[in-house]
C-alpha positions as CSV (number, residue, x, y, z in Angstrom):
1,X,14.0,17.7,3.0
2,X,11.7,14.9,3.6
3,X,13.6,11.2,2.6
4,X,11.3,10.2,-0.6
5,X,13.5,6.7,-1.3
6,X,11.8,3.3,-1.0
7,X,14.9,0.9,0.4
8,X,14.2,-2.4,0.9
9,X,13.9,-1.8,4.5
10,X,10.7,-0.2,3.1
11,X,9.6,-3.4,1.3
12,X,7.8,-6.2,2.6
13,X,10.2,-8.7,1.0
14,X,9.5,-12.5,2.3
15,X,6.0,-14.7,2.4
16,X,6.5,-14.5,6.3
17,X,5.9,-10.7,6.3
18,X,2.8,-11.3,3.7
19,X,1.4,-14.1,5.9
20,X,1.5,-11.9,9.2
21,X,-0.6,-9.2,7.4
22,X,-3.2,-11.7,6.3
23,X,-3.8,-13.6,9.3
24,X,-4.8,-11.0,11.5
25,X,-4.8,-7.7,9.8
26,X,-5.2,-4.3,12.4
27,X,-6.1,-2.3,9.6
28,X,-8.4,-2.6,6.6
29,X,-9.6,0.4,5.0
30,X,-10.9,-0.2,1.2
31,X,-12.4,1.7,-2.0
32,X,-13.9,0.5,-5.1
33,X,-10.6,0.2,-6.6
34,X,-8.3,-1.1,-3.5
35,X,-7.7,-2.9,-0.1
36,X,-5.3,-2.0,2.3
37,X,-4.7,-4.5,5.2
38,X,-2.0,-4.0,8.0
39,X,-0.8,-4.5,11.1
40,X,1.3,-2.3,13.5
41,X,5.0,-3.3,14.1
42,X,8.0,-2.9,16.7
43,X,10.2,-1.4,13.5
44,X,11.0,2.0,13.3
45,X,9.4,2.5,10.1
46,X,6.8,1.2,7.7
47,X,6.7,-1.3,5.6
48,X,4.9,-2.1,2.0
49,X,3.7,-5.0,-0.1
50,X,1.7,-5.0,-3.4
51,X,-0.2,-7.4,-4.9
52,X,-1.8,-6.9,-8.4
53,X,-3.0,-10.0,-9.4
54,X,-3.3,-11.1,-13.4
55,X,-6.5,-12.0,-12.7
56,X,-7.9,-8.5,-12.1
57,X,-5.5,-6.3,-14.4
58,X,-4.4,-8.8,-17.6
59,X,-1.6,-6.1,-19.1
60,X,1.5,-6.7,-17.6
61,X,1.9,-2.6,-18.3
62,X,-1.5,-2.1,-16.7
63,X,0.3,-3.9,-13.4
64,X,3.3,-1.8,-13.7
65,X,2.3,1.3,-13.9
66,X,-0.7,0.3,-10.8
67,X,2.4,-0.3,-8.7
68,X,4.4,2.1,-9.4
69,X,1.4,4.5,-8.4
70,X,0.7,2.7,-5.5
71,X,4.7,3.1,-4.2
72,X,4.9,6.7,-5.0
73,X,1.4,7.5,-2.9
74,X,3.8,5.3,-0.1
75,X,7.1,7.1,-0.6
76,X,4.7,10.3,-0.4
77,X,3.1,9.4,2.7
78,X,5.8,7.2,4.4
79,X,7.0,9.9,7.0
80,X,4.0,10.2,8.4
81,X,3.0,6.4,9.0
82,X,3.6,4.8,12.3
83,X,5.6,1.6,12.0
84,X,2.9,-0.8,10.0
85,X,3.4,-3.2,7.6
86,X,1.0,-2.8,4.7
87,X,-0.2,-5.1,2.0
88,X,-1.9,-3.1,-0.9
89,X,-4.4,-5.0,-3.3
90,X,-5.6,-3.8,-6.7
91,X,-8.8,-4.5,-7.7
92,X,-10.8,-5.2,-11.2
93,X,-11.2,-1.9,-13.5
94,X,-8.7,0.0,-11.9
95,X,-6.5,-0.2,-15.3
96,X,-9.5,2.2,-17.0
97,X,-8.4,4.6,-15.0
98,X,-5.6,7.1,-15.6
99,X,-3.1,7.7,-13.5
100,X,-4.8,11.1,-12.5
101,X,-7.7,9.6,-11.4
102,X,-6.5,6.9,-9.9
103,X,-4.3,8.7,-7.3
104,X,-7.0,10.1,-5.4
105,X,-8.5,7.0,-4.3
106,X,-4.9,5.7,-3.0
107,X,-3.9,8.8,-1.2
108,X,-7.7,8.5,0.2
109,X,-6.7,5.1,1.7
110,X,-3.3,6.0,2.8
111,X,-4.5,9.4,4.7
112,X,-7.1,6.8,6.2
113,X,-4.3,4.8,8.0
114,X,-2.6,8.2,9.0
115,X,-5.3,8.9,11.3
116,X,-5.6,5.2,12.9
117,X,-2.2,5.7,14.2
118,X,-1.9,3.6,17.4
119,X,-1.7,6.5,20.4
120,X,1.4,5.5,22.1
């Protein structure tokens, strides 16, 4: 059975971690409805961060439920990442969407950093 929990050892947790992603990301791979930057790590396993800014979804539920979303496409996909620390961003609209719809487009990105795996 594939481990489906999302520890904090999972969780990009500190401003540092953010900052490192920024500054020089490795990957950036992006739809209409979000970015993805990252950068490959010494850790054994991957890390996430999200960022859904007010300023592009106003409803504090709308923000919720984006995240929670986003963390279960992770926590789906996790096993199969290389160590990377990731930084998902949301983008305007992207609360029209239902969760349905919505789901392709992150599992697009995600399947999209699967395949840039760093050949070791």
């Amino acid at each position: 059975m594939v481990d489906q929990r999302f520890p904090k050892a999972c969780r990009l947790l500190d401003s540092i971690s953010y900052e490192q992603v920024f500054n020089k990301p490795a990957i950036r791979v992006s739809n209409k409805y979000f970015l993805i930057l990252g950068n490959w790590t010494e850790l054994e396993q991957a890390r996430l961060g999200v960022i859904v800014a007010k300023k592009n979804i106003a409803k504090a539920n709308q923000r919720n439920r984006i995240k929670r979303l986003i963390r279960e496409a992770f926590r789906v996909k996790k096993s199969s990442f290389a160590p990377v620390d990731l930084v998902v961003m949301a983008r305007k609209g992207l609360q029209l969407l239902e969760n349905s719809e919505c789901q392709p487009y992150i599992h697009d990105l995600m399947d999209e950093i699967v395949k840039k795996k760093p050949s070791t």
